[in-house]
Backbone as CSV, one residue per row, in Angstrom:
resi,resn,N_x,N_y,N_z,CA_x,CA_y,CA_z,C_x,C_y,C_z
1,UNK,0.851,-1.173,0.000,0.000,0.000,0.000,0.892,1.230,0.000
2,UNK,0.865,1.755,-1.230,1.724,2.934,-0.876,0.998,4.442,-1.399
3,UNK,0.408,4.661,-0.637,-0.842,5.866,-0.990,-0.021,6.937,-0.409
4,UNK,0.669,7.608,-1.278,1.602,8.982,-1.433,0.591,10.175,-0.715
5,UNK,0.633,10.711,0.507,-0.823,11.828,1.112,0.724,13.029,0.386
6,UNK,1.971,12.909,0.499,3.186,13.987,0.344,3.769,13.614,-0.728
7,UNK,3.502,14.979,-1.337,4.687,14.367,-2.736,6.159,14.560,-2.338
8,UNK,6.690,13.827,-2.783,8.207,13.554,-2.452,9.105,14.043,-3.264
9,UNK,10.347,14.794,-2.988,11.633,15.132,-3.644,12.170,13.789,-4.801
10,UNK,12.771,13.819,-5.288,13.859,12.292,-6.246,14.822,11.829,-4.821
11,UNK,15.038,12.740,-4.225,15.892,12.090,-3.396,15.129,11.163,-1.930
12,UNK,14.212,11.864,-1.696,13.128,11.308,-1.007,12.667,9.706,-1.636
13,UNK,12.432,10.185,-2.646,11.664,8.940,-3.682,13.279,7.666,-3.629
14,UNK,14.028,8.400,-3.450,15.355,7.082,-3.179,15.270,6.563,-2.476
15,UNK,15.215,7.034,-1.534,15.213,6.378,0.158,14.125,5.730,0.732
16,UNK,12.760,6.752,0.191,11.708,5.970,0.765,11.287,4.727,-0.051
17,UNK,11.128,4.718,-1.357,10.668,4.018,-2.303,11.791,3.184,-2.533
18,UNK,12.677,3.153,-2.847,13.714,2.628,-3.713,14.781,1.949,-2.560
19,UNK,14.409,2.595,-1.694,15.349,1.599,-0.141,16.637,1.873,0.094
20,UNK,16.888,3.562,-0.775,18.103,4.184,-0.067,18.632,4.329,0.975
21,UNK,19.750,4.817,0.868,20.211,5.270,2.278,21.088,6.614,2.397
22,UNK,20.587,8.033,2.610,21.101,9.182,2.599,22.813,9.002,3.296
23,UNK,23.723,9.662,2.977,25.144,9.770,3.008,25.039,10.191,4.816
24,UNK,26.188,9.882,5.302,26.030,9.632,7.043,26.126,11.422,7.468
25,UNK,25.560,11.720,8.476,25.579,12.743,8.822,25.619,13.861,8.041
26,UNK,24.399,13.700,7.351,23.865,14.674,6.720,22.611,15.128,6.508
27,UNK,21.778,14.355,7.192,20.401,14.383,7.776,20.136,15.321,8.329
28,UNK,18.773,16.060,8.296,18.557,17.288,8.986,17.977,16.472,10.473
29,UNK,17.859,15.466,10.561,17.359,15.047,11.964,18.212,14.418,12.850
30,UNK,19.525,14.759,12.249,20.641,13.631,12.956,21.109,14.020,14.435
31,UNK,21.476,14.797,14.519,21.596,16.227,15.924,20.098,16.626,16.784
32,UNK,19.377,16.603,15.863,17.628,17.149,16.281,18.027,16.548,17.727
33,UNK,17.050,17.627,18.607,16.669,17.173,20.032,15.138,17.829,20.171
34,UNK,14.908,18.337,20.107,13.221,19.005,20.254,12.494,18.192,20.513
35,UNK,11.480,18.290,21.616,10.442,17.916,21.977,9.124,17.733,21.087
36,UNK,8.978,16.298,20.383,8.006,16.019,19.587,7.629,14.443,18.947
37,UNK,7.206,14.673,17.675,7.366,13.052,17.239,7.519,13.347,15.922
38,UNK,8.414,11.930,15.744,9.010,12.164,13.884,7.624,11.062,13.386
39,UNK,7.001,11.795,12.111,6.432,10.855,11.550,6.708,10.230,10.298
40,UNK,6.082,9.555,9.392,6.705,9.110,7.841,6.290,10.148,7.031
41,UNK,7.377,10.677,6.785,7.277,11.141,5.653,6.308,11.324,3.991
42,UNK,6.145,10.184,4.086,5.418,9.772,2.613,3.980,9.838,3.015
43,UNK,3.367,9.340,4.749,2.186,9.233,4.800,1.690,10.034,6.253
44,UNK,2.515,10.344,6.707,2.361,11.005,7.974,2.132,9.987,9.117
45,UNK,2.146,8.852,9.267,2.272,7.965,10.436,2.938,8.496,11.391
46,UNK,2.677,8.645,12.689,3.635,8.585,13.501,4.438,7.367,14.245
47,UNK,5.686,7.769,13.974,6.597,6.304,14.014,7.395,6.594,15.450
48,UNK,8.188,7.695,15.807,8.989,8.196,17.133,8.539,8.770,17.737
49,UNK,8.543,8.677,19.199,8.620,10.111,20.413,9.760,10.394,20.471
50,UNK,10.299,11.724,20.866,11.785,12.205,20.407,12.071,11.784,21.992
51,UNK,11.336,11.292,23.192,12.548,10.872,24.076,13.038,9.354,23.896
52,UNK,12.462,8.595,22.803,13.557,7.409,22.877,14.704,7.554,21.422
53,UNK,14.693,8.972,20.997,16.054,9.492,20.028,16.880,9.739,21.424
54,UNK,18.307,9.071,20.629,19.781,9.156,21.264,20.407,9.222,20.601
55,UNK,21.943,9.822,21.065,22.976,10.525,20.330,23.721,9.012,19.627
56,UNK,23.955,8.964,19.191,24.397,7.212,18.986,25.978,7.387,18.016
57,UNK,26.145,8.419,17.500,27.246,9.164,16.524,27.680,8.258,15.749
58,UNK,26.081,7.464,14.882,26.451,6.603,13.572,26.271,7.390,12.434
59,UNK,25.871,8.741,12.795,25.514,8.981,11.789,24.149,9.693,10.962
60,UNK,23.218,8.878,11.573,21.958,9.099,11.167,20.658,9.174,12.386
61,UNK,19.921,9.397,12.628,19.262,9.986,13.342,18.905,8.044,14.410
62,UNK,18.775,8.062,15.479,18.667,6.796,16.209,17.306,6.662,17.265
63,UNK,16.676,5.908,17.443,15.993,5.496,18.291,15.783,4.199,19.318
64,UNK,15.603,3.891,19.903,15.356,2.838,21.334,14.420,2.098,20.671
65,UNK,13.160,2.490,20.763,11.655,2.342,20.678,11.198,3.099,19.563
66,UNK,10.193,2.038,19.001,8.925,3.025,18.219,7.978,3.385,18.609
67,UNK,6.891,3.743,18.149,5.529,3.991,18.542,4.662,2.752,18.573
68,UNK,3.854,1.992,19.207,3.788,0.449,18.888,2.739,0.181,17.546
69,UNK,3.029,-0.877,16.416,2.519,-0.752,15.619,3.213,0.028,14.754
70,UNK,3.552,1.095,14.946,3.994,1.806,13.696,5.438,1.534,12.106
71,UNK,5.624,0.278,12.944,7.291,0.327,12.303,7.042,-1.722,11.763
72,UNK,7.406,-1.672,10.928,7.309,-3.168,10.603,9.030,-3.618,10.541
73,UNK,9.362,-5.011,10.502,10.278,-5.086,10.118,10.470,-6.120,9.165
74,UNK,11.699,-6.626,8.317,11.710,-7.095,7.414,13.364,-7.232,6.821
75,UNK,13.330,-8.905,6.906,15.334,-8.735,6.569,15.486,-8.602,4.927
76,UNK,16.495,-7.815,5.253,16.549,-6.573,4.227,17.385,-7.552,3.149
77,UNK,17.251,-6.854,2.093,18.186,-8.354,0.739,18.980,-8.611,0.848
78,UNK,19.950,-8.575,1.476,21.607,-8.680,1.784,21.362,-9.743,2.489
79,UNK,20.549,-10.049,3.233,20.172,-11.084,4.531,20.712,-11.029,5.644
80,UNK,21.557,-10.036,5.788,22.241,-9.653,6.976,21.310,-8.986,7.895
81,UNK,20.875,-8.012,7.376,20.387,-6.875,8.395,18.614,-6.931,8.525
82,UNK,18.623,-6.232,9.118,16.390,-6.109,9.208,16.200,-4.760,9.095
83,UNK,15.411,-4.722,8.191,15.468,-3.283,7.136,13.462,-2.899,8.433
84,UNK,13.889,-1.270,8.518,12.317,-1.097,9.346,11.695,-0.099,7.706
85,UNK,10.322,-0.575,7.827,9.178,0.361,7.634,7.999,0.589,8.203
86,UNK,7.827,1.961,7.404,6.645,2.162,7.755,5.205,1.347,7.508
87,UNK,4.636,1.003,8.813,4.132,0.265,8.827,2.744,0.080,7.629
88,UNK,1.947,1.515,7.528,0.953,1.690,6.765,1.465,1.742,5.602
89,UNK,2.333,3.057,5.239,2.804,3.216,3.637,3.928,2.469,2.790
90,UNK,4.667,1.335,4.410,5.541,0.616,3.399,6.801,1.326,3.071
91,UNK,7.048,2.511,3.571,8.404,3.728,2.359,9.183,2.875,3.813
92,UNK,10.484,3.173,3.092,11.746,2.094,3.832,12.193,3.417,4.859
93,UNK,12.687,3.294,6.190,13.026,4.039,6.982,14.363,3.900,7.208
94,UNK,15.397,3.097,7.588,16.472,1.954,7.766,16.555,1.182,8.075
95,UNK,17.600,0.635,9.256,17.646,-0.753,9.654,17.609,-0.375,10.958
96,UNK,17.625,-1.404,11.779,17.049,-2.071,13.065,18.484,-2.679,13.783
97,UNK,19.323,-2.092,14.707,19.969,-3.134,14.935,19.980,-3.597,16.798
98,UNK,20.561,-4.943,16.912,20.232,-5.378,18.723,21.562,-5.367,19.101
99,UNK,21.560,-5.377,20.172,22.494,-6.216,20.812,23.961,-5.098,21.321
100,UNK,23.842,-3.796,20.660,25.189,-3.116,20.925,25.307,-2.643,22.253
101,UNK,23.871,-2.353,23.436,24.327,-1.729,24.711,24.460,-0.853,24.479
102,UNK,24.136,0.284,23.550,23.915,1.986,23.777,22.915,2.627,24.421
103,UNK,22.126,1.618,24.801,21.229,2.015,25.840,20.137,1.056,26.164
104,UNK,19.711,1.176,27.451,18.619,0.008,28.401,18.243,-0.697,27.754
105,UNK,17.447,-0.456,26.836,16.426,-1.060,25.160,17.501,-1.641,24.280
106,UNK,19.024,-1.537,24.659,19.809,-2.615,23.736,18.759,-2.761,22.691
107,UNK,18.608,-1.660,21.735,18.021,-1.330,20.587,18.486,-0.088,19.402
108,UNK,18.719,-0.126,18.159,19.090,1.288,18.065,18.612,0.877,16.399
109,UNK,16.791,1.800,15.904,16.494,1.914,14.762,17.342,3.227,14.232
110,UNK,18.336,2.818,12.876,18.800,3.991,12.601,17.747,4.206,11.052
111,UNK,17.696,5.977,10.926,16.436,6.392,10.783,17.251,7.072,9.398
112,UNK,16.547,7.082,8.288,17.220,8.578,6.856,16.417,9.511,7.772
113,UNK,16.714,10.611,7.702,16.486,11.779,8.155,15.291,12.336,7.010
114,UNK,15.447,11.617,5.736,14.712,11.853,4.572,13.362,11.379,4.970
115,UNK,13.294,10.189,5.709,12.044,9.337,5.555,11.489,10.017,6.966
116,UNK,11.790,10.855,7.480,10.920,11.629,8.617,10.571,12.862,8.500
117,UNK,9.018,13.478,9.191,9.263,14.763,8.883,8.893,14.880,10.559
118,UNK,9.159,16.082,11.223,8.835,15.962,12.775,8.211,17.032,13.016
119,UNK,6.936,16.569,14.034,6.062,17.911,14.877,6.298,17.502,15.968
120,UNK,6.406,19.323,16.472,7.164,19.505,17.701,5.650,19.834,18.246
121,UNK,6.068,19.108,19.964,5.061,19.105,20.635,4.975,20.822,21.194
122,UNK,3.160,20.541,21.528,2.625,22.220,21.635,3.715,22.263,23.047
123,UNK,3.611,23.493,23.524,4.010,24.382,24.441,2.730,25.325,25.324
């Protein structure tokens, strides 16, 4: 199901559609700290609360936890890794990885900065 509600950039359309992966630290969400939630891009799902984003310095924007439901997973063609999407629209987010101990949730979804757009919570 991939019902486009946002039209997307070519470079967008790489990453989300095509199962890119934006160049490391160059994401506009990679640094982000603001109080809010990142959703998908392509359909507006909400996928993060920005308190389980951590500094993780891979690169690309990181999380603990998703929103439940929101994130599917799926080993990615290489067969190595487990590629996450969005759960409704399907557009590819990154990969999923366990086991490193960067934090409690020994979890860390790393995120394109492309495949999120984020609202910051009211004030």
């Amino acid at each position: 199901m991939t019902n486009r509600l946002r039209p997307l950039t070519p470079e967008q359309q790489h990453v989300i559609l095509n199962k890119g992966t934006e160049r490391p630290f160059t994401g506009k969400y990679n640094e982000h700290s603001a109080k809010g939630t990142y959703h998908c891009k392509q359909c507006d799902t909400p996928l993060y609360q920005s308190e389980h984003k951590f500094a993780s310095q891979c690169g690309w924007p990181s999380f603990d936890d998703e929103i439940i439901g929101a994130v599917r997973r799926e080993t990615d063609s290489d067969g190595r890794r487990v590629e996450i999407l969005c759960n409704h629209c399907d557009g590819h987010l990154g990969h999923v990885f366990e086991g490193e101990h960067l934090t409690t949730n020994n979890i860390r979804h790393c995120v394109n900065s492309l495949s999120l757009i984020f609202i910051p919570d009211e004030t």
